[in-house]
N, C-alpha and C positions, 0 to 999 in steps of 0.2 A: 418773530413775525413769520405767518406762515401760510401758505396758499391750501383753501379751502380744498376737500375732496372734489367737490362741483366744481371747481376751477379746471383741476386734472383731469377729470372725464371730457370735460369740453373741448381737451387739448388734442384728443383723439380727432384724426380726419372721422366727419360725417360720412356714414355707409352712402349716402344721396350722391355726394360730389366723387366717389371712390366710383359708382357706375356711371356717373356722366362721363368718367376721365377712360372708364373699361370701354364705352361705346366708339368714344372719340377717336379712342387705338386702334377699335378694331374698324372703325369705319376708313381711318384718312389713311391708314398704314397704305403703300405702294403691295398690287396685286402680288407683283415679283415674292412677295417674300413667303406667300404663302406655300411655298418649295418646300418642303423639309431639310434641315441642313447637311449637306451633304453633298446632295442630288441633284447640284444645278452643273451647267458645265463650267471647266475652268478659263478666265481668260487669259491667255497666251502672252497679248498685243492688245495695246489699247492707244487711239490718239483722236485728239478732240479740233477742228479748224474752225474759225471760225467766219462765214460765211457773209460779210456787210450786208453787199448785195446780192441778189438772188440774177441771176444770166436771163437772161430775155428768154421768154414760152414762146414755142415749147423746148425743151433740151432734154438730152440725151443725160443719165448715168450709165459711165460702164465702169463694172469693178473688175479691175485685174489680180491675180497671183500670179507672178514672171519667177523664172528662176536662172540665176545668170552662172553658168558654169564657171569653172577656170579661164580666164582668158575670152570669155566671152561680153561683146558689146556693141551698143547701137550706135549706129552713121550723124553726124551731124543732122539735129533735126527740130521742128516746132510743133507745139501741138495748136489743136483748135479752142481750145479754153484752158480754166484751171486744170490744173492735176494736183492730188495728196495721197504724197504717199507716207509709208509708215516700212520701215527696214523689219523683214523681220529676223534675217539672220547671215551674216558675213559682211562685207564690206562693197561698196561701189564711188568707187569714182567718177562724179559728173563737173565738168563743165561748162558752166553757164556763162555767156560771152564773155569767154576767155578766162572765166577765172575757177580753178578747179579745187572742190573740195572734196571731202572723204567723208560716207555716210557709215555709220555702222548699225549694227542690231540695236533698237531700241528708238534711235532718231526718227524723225518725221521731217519731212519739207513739202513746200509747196512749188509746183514748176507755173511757169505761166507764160501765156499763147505768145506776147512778145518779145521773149528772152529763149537764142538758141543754144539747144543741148546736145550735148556728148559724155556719153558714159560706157563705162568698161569694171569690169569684177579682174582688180589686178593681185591677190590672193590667191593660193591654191585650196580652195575650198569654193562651194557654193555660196551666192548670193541670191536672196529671195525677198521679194519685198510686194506689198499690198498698195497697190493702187485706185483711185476712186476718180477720173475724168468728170467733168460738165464741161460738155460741149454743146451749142448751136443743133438743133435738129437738122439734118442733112451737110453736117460739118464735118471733115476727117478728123477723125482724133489724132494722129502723126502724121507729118508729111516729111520725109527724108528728103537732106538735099545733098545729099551724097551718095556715096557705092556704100554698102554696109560691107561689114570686115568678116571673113569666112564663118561665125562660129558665132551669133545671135542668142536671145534669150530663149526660154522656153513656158510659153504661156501652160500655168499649170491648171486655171482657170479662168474663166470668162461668163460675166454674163452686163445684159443690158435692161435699163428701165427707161421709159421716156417720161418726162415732167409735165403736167400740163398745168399744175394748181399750186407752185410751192409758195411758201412765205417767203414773205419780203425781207430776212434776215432771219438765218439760220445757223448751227451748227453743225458742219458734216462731222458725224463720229465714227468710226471706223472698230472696228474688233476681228481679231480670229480667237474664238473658239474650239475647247476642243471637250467634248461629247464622250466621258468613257461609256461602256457598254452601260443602260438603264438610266443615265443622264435627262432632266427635264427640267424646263420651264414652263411658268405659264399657268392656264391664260392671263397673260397681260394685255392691255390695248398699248399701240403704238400713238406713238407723243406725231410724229411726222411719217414720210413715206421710209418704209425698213426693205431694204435688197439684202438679201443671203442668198450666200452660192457655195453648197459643199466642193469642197475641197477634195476632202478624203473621204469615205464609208459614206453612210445613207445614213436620212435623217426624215423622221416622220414631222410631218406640220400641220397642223390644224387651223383654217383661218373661219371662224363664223362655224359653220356648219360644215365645212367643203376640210375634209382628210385626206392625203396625199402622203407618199416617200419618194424623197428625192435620193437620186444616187450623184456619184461623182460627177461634177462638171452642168450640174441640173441646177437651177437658182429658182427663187422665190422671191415675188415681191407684195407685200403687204402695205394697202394704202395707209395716209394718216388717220389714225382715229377706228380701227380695226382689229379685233381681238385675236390674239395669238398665241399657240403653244406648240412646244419645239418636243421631239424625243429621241431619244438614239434605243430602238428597240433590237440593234442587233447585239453581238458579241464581241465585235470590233469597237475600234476607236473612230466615234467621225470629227470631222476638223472642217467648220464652218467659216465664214468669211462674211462679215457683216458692213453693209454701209446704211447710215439711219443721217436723215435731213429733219433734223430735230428746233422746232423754232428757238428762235434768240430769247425770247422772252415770254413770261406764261402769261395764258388768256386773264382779265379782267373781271371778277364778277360788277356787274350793272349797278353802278353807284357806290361799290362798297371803297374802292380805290388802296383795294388792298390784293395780292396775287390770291388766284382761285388755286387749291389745293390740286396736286397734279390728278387724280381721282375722279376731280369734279365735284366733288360734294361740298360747293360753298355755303348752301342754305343751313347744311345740316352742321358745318362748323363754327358757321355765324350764330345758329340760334342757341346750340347746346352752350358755347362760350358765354353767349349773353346768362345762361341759367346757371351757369357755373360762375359765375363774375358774382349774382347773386346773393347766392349761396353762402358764397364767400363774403360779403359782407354782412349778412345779416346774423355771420357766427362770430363777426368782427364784433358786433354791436353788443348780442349775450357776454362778450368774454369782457367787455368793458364794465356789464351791471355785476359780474361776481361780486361777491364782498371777500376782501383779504385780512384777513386777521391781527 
């Protein structure tokens, strides 16, 4: 007993459902990838928090890079909202009512407005680490209630965003990046509002139509739902510092009650699915009239 030739030809995928499946890839795939490989930048640091509720509009982002020498640390003190930060390299010691732990490279924690801090770099080496504040509009971000000790951190960068429109449950995610010479992404659109603030070298960005190079200590901010694209067109290395308020959960398409594609192209993945669903049955139904021998 043996399967007809017509049987085996039918076993072949249809050329039909081969391009619905070609369009679908090249429609839903994420913009990001359209990078050639290689040439995107490397990430460094990476930490993901997540965000319940959103702080009362409008509030402040400010991302910091500190770097805490030998022997170097901050006075007993609180902040004005959350803080997240991300270690990125040596150790610190903090303090949090009374009870002291040990961060290293790699770790993430989150500080928060009702619990007082004390921290110090007690290693002979640098400490350095990535911070991301929400605080209250017109709220101090630190308020020290003590004398600080001779020999403090040193902000390696600084920059500020104010919120007026965020989602009601987010993710702050955090990155430093780093840019070799000819490095790029992009265009991508952003999921939520993206702050970047070089660090090191200059970095070209493109938001919509509007081209700019940022140098050291220069930040960008890019709202939610705005197209971006990042380059390092010098011969140096640059080293970026990203915070992105990325929603908890993705938009809805209208009555389908299923997540819309991060892209947006739910019509076009609902309807080719429906003709590829098809297809595929109705190559169901020929493979059942073959006759087997």
């Amino acid at each position: 007993m043996g399967i007809s030739l017509r049987q085996r030809s039918s076993d072949r995928l249809p050329v039909r459902i081969v391009i619905v499946l070609a369009i679908l890839m090249a429609f839903l795939m994420p913009a990001s990838v359209a990078v050639a490989a290689g040439t995107g930048p490397a990430t460094e640091a990476s930490a993901s928090f997540p965000v319940a509720a959103s702080p009362s509009t409008p509030f402040v982002a400010v991302q910091l890079v500190l770097e805490f020498p030998p022997g170097a640390g901050v006075p007993m003190h609180h902040h004005g909202g959350n803080g997240y930060i991300t270690m990125l390299a040596g150790e610190l010691m903090l303090t949090a009512n009374g009870v002291t732990t040990t961060y290293r490279a790699g770790d993430s924690f989150v500080e928060y407005p009702d619990v007082h801090y004390k921290g110090w770099n007690a290693i002979n080496a640098p400490a350095r680490l990535l911070v991301t504040y929400l605080v209250p509009k017109g709220t101090a971000v630190t308020t020290a209630e003590e004398e600080a000790p001779a020999t403090g951190p040193k902000t390696v960068s600084q920059a500020k965003h104010e919120i007026t429109n965020p989602p009601a449950s987010f993710e702050l995610i955090q990155t430093i990046q780093r840019y070799e010479a000819g490095d790029q992404t992009g265009p991508q659109s952003t999921a939520g509002d993206l702050l970047l603030t070089v660090v090191e070298g200059s970095l070209a960005a493109r938001v919509g139509e509007d081209e700019k190079t940022y140098a050291a200590d220069e930040s960008l901010t890019v709202p939610a739902g705005r197209t971006v694209a990042t380059a390092n067109n010098e011969a140096t290395p640059a080293v970026i510092a990203t915070t992105e308020l990325r929603p908890a959960t993705p938009a809805i398409a209208p009555g389908a009650g299923h997540p819309v594609p991060a892209n947006g192209n739910w019509l076009l993945a609902t309807g080719s699915g429906t003709l590829l669903t098809g297809m595929l049955m109705r190559r169901r139904a020929r493979h059942r009239q073959l006759p087997i021998d």
